[in-house]
N, C-alpha and C positions, 0 to 999 in steps of 0.2 A: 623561709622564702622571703627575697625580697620584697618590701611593701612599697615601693616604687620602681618605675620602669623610664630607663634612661632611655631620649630617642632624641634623633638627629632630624629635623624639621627645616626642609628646605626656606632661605630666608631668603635668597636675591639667585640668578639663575648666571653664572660663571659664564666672564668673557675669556676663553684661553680656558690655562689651568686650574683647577678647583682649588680655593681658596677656605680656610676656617670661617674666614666671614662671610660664606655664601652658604652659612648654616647655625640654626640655633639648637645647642645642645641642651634639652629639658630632662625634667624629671617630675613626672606624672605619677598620680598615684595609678596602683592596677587594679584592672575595673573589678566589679564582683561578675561572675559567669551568670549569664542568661543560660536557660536550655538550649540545649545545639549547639554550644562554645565550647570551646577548647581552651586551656592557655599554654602558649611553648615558650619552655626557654631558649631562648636563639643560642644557639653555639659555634656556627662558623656561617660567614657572608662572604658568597661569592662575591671579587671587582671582575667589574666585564668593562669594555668600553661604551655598552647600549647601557650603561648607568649614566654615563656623561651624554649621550643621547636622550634619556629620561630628563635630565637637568633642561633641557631646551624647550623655547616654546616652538616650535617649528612641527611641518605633518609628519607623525611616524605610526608606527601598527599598534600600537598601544599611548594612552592621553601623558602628555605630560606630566611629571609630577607638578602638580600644584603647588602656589608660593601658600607656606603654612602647614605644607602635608608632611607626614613621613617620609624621607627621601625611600625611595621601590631597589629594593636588593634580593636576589632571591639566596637560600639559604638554607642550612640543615638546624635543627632543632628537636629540643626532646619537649612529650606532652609533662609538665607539672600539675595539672588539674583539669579535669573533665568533668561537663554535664551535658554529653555529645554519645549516643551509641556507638559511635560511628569510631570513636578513638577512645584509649584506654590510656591512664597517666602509666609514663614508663613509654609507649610511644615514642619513633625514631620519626620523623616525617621531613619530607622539603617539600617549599613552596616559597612564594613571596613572603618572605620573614619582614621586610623593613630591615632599617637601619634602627637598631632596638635592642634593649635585651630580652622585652617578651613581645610577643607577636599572638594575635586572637585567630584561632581556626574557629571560621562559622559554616555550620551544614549548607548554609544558603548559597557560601561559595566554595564550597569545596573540589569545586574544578582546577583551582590554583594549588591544590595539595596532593603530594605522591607518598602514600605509609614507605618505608623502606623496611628491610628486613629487620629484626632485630639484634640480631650479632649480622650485621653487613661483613660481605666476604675481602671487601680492602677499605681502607682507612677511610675515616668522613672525608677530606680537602680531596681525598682521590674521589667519591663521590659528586663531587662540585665539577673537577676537572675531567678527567681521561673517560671517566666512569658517567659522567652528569654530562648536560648540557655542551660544553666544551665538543666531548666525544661522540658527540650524539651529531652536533653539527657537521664535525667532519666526516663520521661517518656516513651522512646521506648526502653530502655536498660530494664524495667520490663513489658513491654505486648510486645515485639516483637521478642528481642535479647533471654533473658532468662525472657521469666513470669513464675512470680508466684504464687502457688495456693493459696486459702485458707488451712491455718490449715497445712502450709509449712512455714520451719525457712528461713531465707533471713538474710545473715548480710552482711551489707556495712563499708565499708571503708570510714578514711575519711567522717565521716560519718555527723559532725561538719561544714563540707565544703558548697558550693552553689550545688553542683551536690550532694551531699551525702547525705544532708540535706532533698534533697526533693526524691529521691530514697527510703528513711525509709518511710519517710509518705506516698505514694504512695503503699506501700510493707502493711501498714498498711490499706489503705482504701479495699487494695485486702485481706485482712482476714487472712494475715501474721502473724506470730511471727516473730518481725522484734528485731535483736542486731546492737548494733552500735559499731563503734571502733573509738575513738577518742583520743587525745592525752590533758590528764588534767582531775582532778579531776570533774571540773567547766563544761567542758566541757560535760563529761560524763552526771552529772546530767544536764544538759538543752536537752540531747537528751531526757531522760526519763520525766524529769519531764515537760519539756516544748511543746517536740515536739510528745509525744507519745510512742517512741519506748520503747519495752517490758524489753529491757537489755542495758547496755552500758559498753562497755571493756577499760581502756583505755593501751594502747599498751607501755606507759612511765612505769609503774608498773611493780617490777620485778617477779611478779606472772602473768602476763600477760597471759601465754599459759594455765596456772591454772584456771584461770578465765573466759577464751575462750570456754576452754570443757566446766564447770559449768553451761555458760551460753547457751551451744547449745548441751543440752543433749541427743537429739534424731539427732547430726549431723544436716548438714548444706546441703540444697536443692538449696537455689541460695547465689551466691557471686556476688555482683555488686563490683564489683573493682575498687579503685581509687587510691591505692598507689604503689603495687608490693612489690618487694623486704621480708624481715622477717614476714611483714605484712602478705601478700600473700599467701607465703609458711605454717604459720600456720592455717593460713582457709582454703586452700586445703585437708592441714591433717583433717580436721575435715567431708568435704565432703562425702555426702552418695554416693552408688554407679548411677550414673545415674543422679549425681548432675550435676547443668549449673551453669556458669561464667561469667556474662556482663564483659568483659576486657573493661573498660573505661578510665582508665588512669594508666598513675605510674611516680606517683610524688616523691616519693623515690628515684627517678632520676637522677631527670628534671636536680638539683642543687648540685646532687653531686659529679659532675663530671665522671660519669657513663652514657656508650651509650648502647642506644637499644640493641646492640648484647650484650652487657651483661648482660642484662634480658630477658623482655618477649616484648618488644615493638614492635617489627617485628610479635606481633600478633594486636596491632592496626592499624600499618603500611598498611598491607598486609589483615587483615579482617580476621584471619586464626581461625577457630575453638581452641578456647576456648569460647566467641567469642569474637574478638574485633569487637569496632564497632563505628563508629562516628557522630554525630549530623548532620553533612552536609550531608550524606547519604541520607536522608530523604528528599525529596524536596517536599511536600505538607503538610507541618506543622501545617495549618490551625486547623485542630480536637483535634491533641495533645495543641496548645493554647489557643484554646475555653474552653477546658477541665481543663486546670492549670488557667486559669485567673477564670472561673467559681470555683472551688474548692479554690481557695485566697480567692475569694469574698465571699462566704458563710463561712468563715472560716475552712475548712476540710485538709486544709493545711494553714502552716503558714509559710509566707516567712521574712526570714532577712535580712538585708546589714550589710557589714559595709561599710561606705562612706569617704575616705579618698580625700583630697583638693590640688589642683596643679599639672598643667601639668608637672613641674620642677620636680615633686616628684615621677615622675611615676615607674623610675626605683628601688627606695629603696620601693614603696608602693607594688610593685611587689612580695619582698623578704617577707610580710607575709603571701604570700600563703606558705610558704615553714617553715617560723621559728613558724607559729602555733598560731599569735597574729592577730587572726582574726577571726568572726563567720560568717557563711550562706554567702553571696554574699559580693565577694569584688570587690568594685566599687569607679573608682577615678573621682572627679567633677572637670572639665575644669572651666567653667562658669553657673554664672546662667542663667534661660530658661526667654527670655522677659528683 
């Protein structure tokens, strides 16, 4: 084992895009175990865009990361040594791992950690995505937040993305006309032709709004939301009356130097009807991942990654959630598992 643990420590808080210099890469010795500890080897680190959210000092549902802290990632990892009942080395767990190569399970907070199976029934990154969080989001953003009916238009955003991705198929399995909006030719067609959805807009094209109406001719019944901003405001326009909005994100944002108050993010903030609404809300997640791991495995949804390598790289692998060179789940691999 290791006798140091590299970790990425937030140093200055990014204007725009994430920068190497807006982080100090260390290397610590690892601690010895108190009783109640755990130690995990990090193996894969989900990027979200609520990481570049963390980066900020501004009000969100969870404290900013602090200048000097461990940058907040959540993540899968294996137990390498216990002095904890509660966990055995050999252990698969996810939780808030850090930007790290090991990350400490204490009994005291073990509300941030889920044991996973031990042979899990699809790959770890699919865990992070389709399977994890990602899935888990879209899943309750369409049967709980805003569902939707059969024989009802549903277009997402973002739709290219790990949470968008699987909010269309999902909007499909419910008997949706589902449109996507993604950014890129390529993109487009993998919504349609790969993932199912009925239409695909893509928002870089300067007929964009042209092609929006065309493609939601009877209007627009739900909007799962994932970017905000010119996005946003032309699928509003499109809205019937009586239409619903899962506000899930706006990444339109995150990186460009634009805060909440000047858009709509004090409605995920705050949970305010449109609706915002967030994954962690949910604390019995159990049925919504029975339900995505079953629909993977029969193939009724298809999950992607992309899987980018190095924990050194986490802050520039971060910047393709935002510059568009990326499909379905992005997931960065620390080490291998064994």
């Amino acid at each position: 084992m290791s006798l140091t643990n590299r970790q990425l420590l937030l140093k200055t808080r990014p204007e725009g895009l994430v920068s190497l210099d807006n982080f100090d890469l260390r290397e610590t010795p690892l601690p010895e175990l108190a009783e109640g500890q755990a130690l995990v080897r990090v193996l894969y680190i989900s990027m979200d865009p609520t990481n570049r959210v963390w980066m900020s000092d501004i009000p969100q549902y969870m404290p900013p990361v602090a200048i000097g802290e461990v940058m907040r990632g959540i993540g899968i990892g294996r137990v390498v040594a216990s002095k904890s009942k509660n966990y055995a080395e050999g252990d698969l767990v996810q939780g808030l791992v850090g930007w790290q190569d090991y990350a400490l399970i204490d009994e005291s907070k073990m509300g941030y950690w889920v044991k996973l199976p031990p042979k899990p029934p699809v790959a770890l990154p699919t865990l992070l995505g389709a399977c994890g969080f990602s899935g888990i989001t879209a899943y309750y953003g369409l049967t709980e937040i805003a569902p939707v009916e059969a024989g009802e238009t549903l277009v997402v955003s973002a739709a290219a993305g790990s949470v968008g991705s699987i909010a269309g198929q999902i909007g499909k399995l419910r008997g949706a006309r589902v449109v996507g909006i993604a950014g890129g030719a390529e993109k487009c067609r993998h919504l349609v032709e790969d993932l199912g959805f009925d239409a695909a807009v893509d928002y870089k094209a300067d007929d964009f709004k042209q092609k929006l109406v065309a493609a939601t001719p009877d209007g627009v019944h739900v909007n799962f939301e994932n970017v905000g901003g010119p996005v946003m405001r032309a699928v509003l326009s499109r809205m019937v009356n009586g239409g619903r909005v899962a506000l899930c994100g706006l990444i339109a944002n995150y990186a460009s130097g634009g805060k909440s108050s000047d858009d709509y993010g004090v409605i995920i903030v705050k949970r305010l009807t449109v609706r915002g609404f967030l994954a962690f809300d949910y604390k019995h997640q159990a049925e919504a991942v029975k339900d995505l791991v079953g629909w993977v495995i029969s193939g009724k949804i298809k999950a992607g990654e992309t899987v980018a390598e190095g924990l050194e790289n986490a802050p520039l692998v971060l910047n393709r959630l935002f510059d568009g060179s990326h499909t379905g789940k992005l997931v960065l691999k620390v080490a291998d598992d064994g």
